[in-house]
N, CA, C and O atoms as CSV, one atom per row, in Angstrom:
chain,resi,resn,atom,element,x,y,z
A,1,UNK,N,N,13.098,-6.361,-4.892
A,1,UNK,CA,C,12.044,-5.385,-4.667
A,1,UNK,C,C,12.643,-4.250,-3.848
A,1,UNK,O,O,13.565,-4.600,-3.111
A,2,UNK,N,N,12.304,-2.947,-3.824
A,2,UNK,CA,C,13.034,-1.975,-3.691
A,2,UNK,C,C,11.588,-1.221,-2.731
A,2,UNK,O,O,10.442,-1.150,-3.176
A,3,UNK,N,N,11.948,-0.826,-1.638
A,3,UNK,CA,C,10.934,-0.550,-0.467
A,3,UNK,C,C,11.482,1.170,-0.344
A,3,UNK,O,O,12.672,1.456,-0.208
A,4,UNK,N,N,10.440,2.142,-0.417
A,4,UNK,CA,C,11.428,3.643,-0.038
A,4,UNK,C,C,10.473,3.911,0.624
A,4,UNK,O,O,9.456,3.339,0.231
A,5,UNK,N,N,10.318,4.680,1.661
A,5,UNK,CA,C,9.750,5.726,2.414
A,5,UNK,C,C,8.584,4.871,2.571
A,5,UNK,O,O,8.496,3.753,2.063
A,6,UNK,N,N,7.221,5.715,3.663
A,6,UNK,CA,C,6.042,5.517,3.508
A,6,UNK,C,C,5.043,5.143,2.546
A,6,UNK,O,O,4.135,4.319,2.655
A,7,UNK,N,N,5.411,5.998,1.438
A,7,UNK,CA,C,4.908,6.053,-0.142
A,7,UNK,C,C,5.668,5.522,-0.618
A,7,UNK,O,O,6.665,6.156,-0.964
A,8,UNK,N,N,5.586,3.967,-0.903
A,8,UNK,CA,C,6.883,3.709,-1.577
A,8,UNK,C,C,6.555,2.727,-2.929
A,8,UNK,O,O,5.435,2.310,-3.223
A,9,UNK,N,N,7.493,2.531,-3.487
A,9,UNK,CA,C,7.536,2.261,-5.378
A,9,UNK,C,C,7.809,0.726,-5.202
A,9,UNK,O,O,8.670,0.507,-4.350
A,10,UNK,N,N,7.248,-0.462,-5.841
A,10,UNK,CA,C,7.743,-1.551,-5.989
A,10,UNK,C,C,7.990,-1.745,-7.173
A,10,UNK,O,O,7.149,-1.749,-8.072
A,11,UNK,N,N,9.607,-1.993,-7.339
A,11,UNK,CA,C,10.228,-1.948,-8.624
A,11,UNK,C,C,10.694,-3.989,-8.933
A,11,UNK,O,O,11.308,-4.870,-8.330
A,12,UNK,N,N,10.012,-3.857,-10.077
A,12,UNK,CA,C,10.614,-5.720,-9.801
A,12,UNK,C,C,11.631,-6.152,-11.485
A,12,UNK,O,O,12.105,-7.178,-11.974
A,13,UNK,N,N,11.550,-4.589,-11.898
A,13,UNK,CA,C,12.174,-4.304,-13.371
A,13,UNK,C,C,12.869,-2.907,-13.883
A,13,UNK,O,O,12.238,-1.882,-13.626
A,14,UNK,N,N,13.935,-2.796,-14.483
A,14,UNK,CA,C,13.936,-1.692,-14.880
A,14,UNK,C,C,12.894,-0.837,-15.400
A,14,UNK,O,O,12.087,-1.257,-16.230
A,15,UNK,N,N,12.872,0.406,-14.927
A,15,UNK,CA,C,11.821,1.561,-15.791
A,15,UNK,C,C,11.818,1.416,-17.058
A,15,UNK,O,O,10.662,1.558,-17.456
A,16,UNK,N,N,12.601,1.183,-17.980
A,16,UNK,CA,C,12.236,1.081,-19.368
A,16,UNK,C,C,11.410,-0.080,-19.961
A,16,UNK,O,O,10.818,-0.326,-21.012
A,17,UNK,N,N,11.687,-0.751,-18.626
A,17,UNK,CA,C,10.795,-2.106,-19.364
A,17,UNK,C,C,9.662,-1.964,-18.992
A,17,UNK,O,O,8.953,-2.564,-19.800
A,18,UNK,N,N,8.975,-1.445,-18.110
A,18,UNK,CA,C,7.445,-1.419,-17.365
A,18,UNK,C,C,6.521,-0.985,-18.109
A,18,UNK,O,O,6.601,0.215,-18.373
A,19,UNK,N,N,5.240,-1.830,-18.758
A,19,UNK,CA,C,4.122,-1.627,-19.604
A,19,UNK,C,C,2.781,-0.880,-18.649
A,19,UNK,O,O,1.973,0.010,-18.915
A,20,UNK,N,N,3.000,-1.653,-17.555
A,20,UNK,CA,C,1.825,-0.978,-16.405
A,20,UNK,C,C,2.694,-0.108,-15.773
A,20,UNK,O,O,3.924,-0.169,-15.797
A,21,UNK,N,N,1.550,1.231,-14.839
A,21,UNK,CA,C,2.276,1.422,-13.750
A,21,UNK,C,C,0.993,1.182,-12.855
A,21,UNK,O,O,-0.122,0.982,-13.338
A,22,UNK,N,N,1.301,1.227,-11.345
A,22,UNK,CA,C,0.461,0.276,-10.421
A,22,UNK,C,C,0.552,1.589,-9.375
A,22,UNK,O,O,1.568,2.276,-9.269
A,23,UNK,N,N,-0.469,1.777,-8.754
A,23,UNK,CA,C,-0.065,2.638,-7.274
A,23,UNK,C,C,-1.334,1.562,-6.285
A,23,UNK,O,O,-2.377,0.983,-6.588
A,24,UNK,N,N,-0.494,1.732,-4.966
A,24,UNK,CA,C,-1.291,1.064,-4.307
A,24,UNK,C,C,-1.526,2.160,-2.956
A,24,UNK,O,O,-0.767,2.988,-2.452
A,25,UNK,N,N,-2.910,1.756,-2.642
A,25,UNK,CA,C,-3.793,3.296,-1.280
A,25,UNK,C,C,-4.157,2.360,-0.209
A,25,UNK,O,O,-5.253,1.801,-0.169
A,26,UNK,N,N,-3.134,2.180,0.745
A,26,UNK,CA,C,-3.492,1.501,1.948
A,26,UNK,C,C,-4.504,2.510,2.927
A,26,UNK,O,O,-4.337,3.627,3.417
A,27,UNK,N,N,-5.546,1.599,2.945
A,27,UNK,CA,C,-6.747,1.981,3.848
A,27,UNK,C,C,-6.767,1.036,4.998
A,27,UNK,O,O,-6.950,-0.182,5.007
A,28,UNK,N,N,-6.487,2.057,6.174
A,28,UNK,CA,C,-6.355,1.638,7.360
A,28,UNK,C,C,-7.776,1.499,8.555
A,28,UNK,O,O,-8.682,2.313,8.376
A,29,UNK,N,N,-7.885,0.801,9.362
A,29,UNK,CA,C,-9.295,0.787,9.994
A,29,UNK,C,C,-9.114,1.942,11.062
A,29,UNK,O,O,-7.992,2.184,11.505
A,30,UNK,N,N,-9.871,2.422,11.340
A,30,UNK,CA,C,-10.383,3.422,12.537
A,30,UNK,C,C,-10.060,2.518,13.931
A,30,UNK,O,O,-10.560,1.412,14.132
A,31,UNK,N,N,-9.111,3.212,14.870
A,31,UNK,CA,C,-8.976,3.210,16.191
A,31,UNK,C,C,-10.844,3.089,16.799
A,31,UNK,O,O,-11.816,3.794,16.531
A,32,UNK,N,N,-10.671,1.714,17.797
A,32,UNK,CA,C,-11.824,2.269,17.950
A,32,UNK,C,C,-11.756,2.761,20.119
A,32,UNK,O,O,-12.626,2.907,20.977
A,33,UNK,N,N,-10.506,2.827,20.114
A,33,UNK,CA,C,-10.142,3.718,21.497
A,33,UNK,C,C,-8.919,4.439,21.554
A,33,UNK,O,O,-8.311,4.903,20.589
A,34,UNK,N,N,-8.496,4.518,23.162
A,34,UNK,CA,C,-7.415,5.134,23.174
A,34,UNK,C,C,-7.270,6.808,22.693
A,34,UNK,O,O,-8.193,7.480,22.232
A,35,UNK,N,N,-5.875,7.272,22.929
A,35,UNK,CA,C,-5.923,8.553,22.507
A,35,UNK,C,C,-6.158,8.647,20.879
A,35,UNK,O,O,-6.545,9.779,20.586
A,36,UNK,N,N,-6.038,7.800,19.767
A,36,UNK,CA,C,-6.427,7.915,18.791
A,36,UNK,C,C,-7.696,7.672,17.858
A,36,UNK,O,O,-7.915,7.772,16.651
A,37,UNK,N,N,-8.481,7.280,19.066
A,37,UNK,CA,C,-9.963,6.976,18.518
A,37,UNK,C,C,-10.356,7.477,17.487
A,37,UNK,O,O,-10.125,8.680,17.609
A,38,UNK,N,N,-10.874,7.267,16.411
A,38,UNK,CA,C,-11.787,7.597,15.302
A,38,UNK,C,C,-10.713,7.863,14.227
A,38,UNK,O,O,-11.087,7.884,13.054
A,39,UNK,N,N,-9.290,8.088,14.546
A,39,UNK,CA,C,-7.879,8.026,13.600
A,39,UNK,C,C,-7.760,6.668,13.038
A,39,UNK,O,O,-8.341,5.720,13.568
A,40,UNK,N,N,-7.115,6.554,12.109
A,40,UNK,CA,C,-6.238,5.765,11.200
A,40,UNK,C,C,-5.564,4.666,12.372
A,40,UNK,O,O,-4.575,5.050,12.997
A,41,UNK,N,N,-6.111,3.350,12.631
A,41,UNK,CA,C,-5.177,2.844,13.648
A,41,UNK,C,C,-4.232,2.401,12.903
A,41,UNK,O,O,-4.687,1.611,12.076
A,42,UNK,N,N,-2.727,2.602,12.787
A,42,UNK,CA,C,-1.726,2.167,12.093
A,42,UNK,C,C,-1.455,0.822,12.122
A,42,UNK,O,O,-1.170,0.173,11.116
A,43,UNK,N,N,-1.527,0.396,13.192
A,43,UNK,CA,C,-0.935,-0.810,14.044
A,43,UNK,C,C,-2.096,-1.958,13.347
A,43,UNK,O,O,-1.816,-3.156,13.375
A,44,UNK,N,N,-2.972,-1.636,12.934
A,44,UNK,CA,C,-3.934,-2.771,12.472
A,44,UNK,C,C,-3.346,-2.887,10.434
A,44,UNK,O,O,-2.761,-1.993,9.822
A,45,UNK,N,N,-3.732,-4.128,9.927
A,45,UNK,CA,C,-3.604,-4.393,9.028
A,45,UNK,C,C,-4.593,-3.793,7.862
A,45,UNK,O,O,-5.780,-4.110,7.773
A,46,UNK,N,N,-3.998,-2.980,7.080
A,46,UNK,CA,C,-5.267,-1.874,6.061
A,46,UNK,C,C,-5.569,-3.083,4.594
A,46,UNK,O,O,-5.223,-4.260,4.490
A,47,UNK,N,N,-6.050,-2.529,3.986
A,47,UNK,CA,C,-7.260,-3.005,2.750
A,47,UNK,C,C,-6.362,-2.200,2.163
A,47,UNK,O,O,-6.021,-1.064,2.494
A,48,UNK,N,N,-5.904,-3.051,1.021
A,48,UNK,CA,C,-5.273,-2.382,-0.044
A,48,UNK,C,C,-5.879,-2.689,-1.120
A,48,UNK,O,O,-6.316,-3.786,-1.467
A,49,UNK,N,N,-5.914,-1.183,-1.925
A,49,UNK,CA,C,-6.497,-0.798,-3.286
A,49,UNK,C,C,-5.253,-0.618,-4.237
A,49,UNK,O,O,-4.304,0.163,-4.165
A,50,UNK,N,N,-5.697,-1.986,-5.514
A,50,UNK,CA,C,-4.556,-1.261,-6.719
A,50,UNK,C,C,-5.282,-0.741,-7.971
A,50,UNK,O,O,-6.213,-1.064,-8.709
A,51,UNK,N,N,-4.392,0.208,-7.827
A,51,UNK,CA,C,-4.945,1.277,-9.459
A,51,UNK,C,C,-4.189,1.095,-10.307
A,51,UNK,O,O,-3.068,0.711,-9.975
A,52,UNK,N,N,-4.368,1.212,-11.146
A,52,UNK,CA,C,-3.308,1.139,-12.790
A,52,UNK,C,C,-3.759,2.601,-13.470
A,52,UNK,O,O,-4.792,3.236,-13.679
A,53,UNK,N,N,-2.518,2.705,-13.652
A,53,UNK,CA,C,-2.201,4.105,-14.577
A,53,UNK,C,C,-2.984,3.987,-15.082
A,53,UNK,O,O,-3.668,2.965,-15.014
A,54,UNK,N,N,-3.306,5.222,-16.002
A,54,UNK,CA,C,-4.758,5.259,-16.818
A,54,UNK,C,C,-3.882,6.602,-17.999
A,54,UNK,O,O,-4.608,6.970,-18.923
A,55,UNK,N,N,-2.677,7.149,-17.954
A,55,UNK,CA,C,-2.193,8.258,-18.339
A,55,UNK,C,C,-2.368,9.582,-17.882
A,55,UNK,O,O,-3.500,10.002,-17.640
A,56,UNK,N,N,-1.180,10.408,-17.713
A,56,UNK,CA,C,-1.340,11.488,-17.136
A,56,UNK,C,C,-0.915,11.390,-15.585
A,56,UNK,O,O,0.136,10.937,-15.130
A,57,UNK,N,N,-1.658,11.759,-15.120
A,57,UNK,CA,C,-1.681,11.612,-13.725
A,57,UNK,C,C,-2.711,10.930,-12.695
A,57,UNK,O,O,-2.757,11.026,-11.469
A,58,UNK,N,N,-3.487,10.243,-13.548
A,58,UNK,CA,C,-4.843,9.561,-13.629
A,58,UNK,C,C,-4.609,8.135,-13.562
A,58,UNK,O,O,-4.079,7.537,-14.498
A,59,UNK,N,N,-5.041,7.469,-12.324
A,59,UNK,CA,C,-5.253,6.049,-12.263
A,59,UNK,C,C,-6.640,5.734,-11.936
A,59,UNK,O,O,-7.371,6.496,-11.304
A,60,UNK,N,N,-7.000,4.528,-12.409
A,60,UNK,CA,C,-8.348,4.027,-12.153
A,60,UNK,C,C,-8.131,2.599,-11.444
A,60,UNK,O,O,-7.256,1.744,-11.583
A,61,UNK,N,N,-9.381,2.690,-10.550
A,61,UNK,CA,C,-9.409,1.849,-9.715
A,61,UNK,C,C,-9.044,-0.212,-10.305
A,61,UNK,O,O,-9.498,-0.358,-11.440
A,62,UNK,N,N,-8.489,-1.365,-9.836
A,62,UNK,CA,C,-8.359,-2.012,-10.628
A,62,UNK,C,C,-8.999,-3.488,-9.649
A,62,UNK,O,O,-9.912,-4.200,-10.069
A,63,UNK,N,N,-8.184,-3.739,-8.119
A,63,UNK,CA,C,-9.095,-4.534,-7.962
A,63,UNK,C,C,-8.167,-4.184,-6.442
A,63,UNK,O,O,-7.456,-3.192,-6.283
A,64,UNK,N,N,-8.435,-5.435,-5.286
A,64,UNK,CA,C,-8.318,-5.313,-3.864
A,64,UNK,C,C,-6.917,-6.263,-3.591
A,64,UNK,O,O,-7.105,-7.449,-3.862
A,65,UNK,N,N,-5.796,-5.992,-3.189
A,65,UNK,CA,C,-4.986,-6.491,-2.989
A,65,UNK,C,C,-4.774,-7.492,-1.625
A,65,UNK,O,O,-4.021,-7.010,-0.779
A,66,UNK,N,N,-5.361,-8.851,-1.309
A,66,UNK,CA,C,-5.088,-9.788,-0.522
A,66,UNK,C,C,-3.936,-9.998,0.186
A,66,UNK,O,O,-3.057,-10.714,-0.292
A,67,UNK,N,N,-3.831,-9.560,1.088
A,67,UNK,CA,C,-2.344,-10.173,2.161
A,67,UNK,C,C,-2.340,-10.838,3.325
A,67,UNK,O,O,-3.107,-10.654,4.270
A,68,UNK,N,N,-1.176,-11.869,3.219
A,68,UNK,CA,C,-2.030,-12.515,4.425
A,68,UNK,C,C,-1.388,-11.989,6.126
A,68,UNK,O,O,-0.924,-10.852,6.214
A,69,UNK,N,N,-1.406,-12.551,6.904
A,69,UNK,CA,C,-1.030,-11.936,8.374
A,69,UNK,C,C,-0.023,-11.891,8.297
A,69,UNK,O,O,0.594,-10.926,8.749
A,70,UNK,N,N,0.538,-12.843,7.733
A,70,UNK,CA,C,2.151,-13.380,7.582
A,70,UNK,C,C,2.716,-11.704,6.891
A,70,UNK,O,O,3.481,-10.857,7.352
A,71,UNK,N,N,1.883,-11.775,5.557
A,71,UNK,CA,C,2.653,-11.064,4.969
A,71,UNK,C,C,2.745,-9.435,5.584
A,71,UNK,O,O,3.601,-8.627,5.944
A,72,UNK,N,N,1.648,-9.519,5.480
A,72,UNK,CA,C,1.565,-7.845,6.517
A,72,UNK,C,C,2.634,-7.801,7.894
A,72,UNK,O,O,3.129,-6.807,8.424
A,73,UNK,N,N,2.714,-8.540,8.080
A,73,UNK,CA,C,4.129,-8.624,9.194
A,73,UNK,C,C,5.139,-8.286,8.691
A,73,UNK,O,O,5.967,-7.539,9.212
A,74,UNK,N,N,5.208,-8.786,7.616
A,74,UNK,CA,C,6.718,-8.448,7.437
A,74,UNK,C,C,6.611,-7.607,6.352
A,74,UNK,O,O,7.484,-7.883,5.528
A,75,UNK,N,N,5.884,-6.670,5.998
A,75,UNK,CA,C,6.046,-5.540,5.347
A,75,UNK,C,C,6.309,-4.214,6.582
A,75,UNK,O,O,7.019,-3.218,6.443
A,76,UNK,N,N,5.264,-4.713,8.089
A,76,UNK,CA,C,5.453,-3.821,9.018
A,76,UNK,C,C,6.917,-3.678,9.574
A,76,UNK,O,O,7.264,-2.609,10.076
A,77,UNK,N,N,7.902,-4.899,9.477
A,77,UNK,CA,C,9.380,-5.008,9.795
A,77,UNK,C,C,9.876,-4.016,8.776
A,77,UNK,O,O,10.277,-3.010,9.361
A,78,UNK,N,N,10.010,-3.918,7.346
A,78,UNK,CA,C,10.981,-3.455,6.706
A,78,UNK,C,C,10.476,-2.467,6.314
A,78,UNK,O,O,11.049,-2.079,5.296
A,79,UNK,N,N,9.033,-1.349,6.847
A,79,UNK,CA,C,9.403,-0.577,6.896
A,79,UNK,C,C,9.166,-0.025,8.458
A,79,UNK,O,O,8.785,1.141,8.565
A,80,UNK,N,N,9.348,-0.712,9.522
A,80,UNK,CA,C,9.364,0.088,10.405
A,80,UNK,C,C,8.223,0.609,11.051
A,80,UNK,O,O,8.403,1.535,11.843
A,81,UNK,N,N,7.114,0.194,10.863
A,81,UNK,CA,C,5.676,0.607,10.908
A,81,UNK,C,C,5.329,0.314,12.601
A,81,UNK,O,O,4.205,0.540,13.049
């Protein structure tokens, strides 16, 4: 699996082979103090939404992506979060 930037691509195949494409919109909870109150608290674990291509530049919504504590940990390690 191949991790890039903030916005990043999970590749688990070459591009020529891929029938779907997938984007995923991490929704983060609201700070509810501190200097970032009512912001994006990063540091908390977000609700992830996956979409599937739809063509074009157009994805439609598809269903809610489950992670567990574990895993959200260690997505926050490799990228640095």
């Amino acid at each position: 699996m191949l991790l890039t930037s903030l916005f990043f691509s999970l590749k688990w195949k070459p591009p020529n082979e891929n029938s779907i494409d997938f984007k995923i919109e991490l929704r983060f909870p609201l700070a509810q103090s501190g200097r970032y109150a009512g912001g994006p608290d990063y540091s908390a674990k977000p609700l992830y939404l996956l979409y599937a291509w739809a063509g074009g530049q157009d994805y439609e919504y598809h269903d809610i992506v489950d992670l567990t504590d574990e895993e959200w940990e260690t997505c926050v390690i490799h990228l640095n979060l």
